[in-house]
N, C-alpha and C positions, 0 to 999 in steps of 0.2 A: 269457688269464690271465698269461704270462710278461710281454705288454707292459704290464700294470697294474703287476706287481711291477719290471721294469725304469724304470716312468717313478715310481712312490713312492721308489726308491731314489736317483736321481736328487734329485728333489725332496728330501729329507733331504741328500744329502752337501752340494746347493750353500744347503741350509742351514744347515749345519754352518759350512761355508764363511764364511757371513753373519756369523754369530754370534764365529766365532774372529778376524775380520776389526774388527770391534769391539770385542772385548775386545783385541783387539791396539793399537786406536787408543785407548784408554782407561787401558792399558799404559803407551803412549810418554806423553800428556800427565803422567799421575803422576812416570813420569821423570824427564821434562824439567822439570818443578817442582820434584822433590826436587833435582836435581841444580845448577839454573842459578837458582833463585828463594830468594831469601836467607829467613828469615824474619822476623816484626814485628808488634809490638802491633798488632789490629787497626785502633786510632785513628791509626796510625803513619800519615804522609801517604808516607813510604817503604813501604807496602803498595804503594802503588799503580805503580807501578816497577820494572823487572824485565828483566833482558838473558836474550832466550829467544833461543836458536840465530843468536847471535849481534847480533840484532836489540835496540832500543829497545822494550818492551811497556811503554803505558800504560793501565791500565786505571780504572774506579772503584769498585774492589773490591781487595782482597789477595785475589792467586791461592793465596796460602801463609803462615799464619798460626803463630806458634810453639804448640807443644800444649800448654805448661803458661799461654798469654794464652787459650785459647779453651775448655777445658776447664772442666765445669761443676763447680760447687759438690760437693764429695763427701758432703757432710753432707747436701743434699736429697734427696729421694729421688727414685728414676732415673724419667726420663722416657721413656713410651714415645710413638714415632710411628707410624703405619700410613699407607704410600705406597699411595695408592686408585687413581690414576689420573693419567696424564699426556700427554698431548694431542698429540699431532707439530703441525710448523709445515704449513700449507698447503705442496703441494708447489710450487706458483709462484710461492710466495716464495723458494725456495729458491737467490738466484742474489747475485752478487757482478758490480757491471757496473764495466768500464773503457772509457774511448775509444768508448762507443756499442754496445759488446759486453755479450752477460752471460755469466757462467761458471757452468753449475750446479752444485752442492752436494749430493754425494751420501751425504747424512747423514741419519740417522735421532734430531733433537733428542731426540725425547722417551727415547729410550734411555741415550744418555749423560746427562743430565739426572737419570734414576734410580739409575746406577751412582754419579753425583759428589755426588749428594744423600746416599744412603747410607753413602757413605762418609766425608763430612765430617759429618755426627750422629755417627757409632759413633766416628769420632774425638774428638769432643767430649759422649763421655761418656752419647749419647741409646742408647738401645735401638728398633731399628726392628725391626716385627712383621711379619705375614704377613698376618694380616688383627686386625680390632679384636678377636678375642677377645673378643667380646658384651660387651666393659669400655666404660661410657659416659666414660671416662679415660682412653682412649687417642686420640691426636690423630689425627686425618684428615685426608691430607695430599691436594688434589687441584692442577694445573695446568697450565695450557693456556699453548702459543708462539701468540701471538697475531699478530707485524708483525714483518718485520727485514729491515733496510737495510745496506747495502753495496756499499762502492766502491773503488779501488785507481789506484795509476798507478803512476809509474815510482819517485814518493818513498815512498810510504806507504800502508798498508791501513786503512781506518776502518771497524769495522760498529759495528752498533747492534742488540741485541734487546728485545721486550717480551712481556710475559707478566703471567696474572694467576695468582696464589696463592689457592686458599681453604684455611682451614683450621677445624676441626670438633670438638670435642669439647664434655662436660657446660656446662665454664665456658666456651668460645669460639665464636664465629663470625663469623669476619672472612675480607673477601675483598679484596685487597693487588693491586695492580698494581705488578710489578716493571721497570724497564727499565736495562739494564746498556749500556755501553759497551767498544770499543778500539781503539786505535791502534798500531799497527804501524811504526815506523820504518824505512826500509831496507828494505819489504819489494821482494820483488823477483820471489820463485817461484809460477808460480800451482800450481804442483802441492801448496803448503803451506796452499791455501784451506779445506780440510780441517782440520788439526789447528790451526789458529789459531780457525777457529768451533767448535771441540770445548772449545779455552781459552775461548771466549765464552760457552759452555752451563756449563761448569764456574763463570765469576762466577757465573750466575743460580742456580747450586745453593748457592754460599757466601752470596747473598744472603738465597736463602731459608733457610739454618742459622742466619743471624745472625738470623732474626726470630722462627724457631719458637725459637731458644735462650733467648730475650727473655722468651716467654710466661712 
């Protein structure tokens, strides 16, 4: 009896653990946007450009959009969205290779992906639910990490993600394949392969805001 309740305890702290470990990585990326990422109309082609920790970040998406360029119409009426489900990338994708080497990625997409999704709707005015509240009006958000490449040297880090989007309610159903990009200048640390693919899951959630905001 003692060693069941010693190994559940166990099993909770170094989940706790997990959990605070992420919201800690999800922490620094908002950060480091608000703090080093200017902001810019989204058609701005200076979206796409951005000195992160000292670095050249190109991406083809704005990491950081101004709130009164992205914010919705106040006059329509609020939009709600319900995040259904989101998919993690295979874990044998999960590698960054230099020189013939690969480096795994010890990240959990589909997490972050939820937290940046979330939080770039509620910034832009969407109301995100818990579940669809039996309303055939409320949008259904589903998406899967499908493929992602990635590579580094001594100049510069490039990945690449892809992903498909569905989305679901009374008047909708479309299913979107999203694929985002970046470039890294200078980079140099592989201990920051981490919070730069956490900036790469964050484009695929501003992608997906820019499309549900569209509906």
């Amino acid at each position: 009896m003692f060693k069941k309740i010693f190994i559940l305890t166990l099993a909770l702290f170094f989940s706790a653990c997990a959990i605070n470990s992420k919201n800690q990585g999800v922490a620094k990326v908002n950060e480091v946007i608000k703090i080093q990422a200017q902001c810019y109309n989204p058609s701005s082609p200076k979206a796409y450009e951005a000195k992160i920790k000292g670095l050249v970040y190109i991406s083809d998406v704005g990491l950081k959009y101004c709130a009164n360029k992205r914010t919705l119409d106040k006059s329509v009426s609020l939009k709600k969205v319900y995040i259904h489900r989101v998919y993690d990338l295979n874990e044998n994708l999960k590698y960054s290779s230099s020189n013939g080497n690969n480096y795994y990625i010890n990240e959990n997409f589909n997490y972050y992906f939820y937290v940046f999704l979330k939080e770039e709707l509620e910034n832009r005015g969407i109301v995100v639910v818990e579940n669809t509240q039996d309303s055939p009006y409320v949008l259904k958000v589903d998406l899967s990490f499908n493929d992602f490449y990635s590579k580094f040297d001594s100049n510069s880090l490039f990945s690449i993600i892809a992903s498909q989007l569905t989305l679901k309610d009374i008047n909708t159903n479309k299913t979107i394949n999203i694929k985002t990009k970046q470039e890294v200048k200078g980079f140099y640390n592989i201990k920051d392969l981490p919070f730069f693919t956490q900036l790469l899951i964050k484009q695929v959630a501003n992608k997906s805001a820019d499309i549900i905001s569209s509906l």
